[in-house]
N, C-alpha and C positions, 0 to 999 in steps of 0.2 A: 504494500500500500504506500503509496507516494501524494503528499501533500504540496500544493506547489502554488507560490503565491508568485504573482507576475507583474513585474513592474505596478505596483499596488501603490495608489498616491490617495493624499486626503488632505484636502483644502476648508481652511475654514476661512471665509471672508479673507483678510488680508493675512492670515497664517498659514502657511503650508506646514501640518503637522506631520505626516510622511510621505516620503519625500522619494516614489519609482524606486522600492525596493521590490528586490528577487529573493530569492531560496526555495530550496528544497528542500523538504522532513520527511522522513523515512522510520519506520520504528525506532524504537529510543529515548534519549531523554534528551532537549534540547534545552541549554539554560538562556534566557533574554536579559544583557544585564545594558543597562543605561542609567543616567541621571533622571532626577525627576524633570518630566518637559522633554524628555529626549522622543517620547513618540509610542514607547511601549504598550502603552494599556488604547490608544487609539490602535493600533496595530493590529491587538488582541481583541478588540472588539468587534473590529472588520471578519478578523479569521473566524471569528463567533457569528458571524450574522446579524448581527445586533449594530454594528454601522454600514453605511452602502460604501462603498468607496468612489471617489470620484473619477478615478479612473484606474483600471488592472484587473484583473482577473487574480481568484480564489478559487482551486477545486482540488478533491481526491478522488484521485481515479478520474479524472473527466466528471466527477459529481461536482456539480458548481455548490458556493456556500450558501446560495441562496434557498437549497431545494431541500424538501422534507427529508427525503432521503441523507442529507448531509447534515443536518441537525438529530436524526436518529444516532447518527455516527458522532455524537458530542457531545464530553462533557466541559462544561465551564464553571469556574471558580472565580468572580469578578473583584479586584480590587477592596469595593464598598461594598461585601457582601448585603441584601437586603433578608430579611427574616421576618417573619410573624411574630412577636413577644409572645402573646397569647399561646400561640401552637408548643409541645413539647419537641422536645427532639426526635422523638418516634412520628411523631404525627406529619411535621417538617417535611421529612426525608420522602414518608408515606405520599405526601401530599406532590413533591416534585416526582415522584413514580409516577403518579395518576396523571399528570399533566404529559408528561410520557410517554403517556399509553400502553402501561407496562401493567402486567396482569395480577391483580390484586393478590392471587397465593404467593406467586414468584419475587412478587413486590413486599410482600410480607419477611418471606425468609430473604431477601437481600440486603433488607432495612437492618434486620439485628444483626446479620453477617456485618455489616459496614458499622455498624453503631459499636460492635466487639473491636475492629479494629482500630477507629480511632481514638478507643479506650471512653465511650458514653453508651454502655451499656447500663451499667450502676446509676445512671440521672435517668435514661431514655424516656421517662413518665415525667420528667419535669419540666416548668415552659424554660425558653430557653431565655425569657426574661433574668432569668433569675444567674445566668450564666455569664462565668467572666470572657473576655474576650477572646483566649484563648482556647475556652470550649466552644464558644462560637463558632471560632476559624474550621473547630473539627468536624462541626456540624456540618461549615458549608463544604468540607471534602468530601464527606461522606454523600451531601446532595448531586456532587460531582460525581461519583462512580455509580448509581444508582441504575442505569441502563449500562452498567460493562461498557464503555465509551472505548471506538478506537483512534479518537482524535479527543485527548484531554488538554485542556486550557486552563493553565492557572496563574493567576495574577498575584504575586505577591501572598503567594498562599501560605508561608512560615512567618507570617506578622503576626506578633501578639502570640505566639508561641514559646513556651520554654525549650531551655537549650535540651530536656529530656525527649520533648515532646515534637523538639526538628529534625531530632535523629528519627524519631519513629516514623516520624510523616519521611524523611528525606529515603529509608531503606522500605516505604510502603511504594513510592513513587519508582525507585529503579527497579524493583519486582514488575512494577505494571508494564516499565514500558521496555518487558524485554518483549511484547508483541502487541503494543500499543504506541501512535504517537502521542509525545509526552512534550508540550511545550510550557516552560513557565519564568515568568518573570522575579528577579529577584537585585536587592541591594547587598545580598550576604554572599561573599564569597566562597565562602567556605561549600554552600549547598552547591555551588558551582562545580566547584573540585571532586566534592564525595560522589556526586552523581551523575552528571551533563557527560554524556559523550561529545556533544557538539554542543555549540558555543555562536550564539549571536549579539552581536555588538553595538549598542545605535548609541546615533549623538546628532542634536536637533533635525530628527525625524531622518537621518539618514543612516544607514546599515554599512559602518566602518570596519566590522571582523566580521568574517565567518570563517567556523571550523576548530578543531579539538582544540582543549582549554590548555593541554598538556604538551601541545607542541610548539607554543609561545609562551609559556606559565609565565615566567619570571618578566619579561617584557609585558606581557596582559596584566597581570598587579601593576607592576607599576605606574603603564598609562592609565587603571581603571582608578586608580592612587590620585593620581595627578590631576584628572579631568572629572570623574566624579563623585568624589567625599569633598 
């Protein structure tokens, strides 16, 4: 399965926020790292279907991003997770399976399967009001694998995480995407290193590196040093 964005721009009034970017995603884990304003979570929203682009093409396999078909095949984890306060974390998870169109038994045993792993099994009755941010975060992973996605999108998905709780997500995420495409956005580099096979690079909305993080390490800290801390 091959994901392939093509010369992909997006204009806003007098900003161009990306800016005729290419690549290729292939199963794996790809990590997106930029400053804030570099373009990232526009990018990410495009490849999600949730912005149009102004101009380029998005498809896997010839499936454009526009088409039912290629939101079956997605999951996404958006920067500003939104949630119901009201709803528990069973019910949450439950509720973005039905939206889905995933079959309420199936959808049942997926919800505790995914609620065991990212350790909210022990609350899963509770609203998610009542939850610190960092269960939030697990909540909205757990909404993200809920249809077995083979194109996952996550945004800054180890915010508000402890460092116990970035290993768990960071060694849940290289399991997925040894036959899943796996892209996500991050400021930590470290998640970069332990898990990214590949390595995308953006700086005001334009795509500066692509490719292993391990065959420029020492040069890619540096400039990610220099130009975005």
């Amino acid at each position: 399965m091959n994901l392939t964005v093509d010369r992909i721009t997006k204009q806003y009034k007098n900003k161009l926020a990306v800016d005729r970017i290419s690549f290729r995603l292939s199963e794996g884990v790809t990590g997106l790292l930029g400053a804030n304003g570099a373009g990232k979570t526009t990018l990410m929203r495009m490849m999600s279907g949730i912005l149009e682009p102004t101009s380029g093409e998005i498809a896997v396999d010839g499936i454009p991003v526009q088409s039912e078909e290629y939101r079956a095949l997605l999951g996404y984890l958006p920067q500003d997770f939104g949630y119901y306060p009201e709803f528990s974390a069973r019910e949450f998870v439950l509720y973005i399976a039905a939206l889905k169109g995933i079959e309420k038994k199936k959808a049942r045993k997926k919800t505790e399967e995914l609620l065991e792993v990212v350790g909210l099994s022990e609350v899963a009755g509770k609203k998610i009001r009542t939850f610190s941010g960092g269960m939030k975060q697990r909540v909205g992973i757990a909404q993200a694998l809920v249809n077995d996605p083979k194109i996952l999108i996550l945004d800054e998905p180890t915010a508000g995480l402890d460092p116990k709780e970035r290993v768990r997500f960071r060694n849940l995420i290289a399991e997925i995407g040894k036959d899943t495409i796996v892209l996500f956005s991050t400021h930590i580099v470290s998640d970069i290193e332990h898990i990214a096979n590949n390595v995308l690079m953006m700086k005001e909305g334009q795509l500066i590196h692509e490719g292993a993080w391990s065959e420029d390490k020492g040069d890619l800290e540096k400039f990610y040093m220099e130009e975005f801390e």
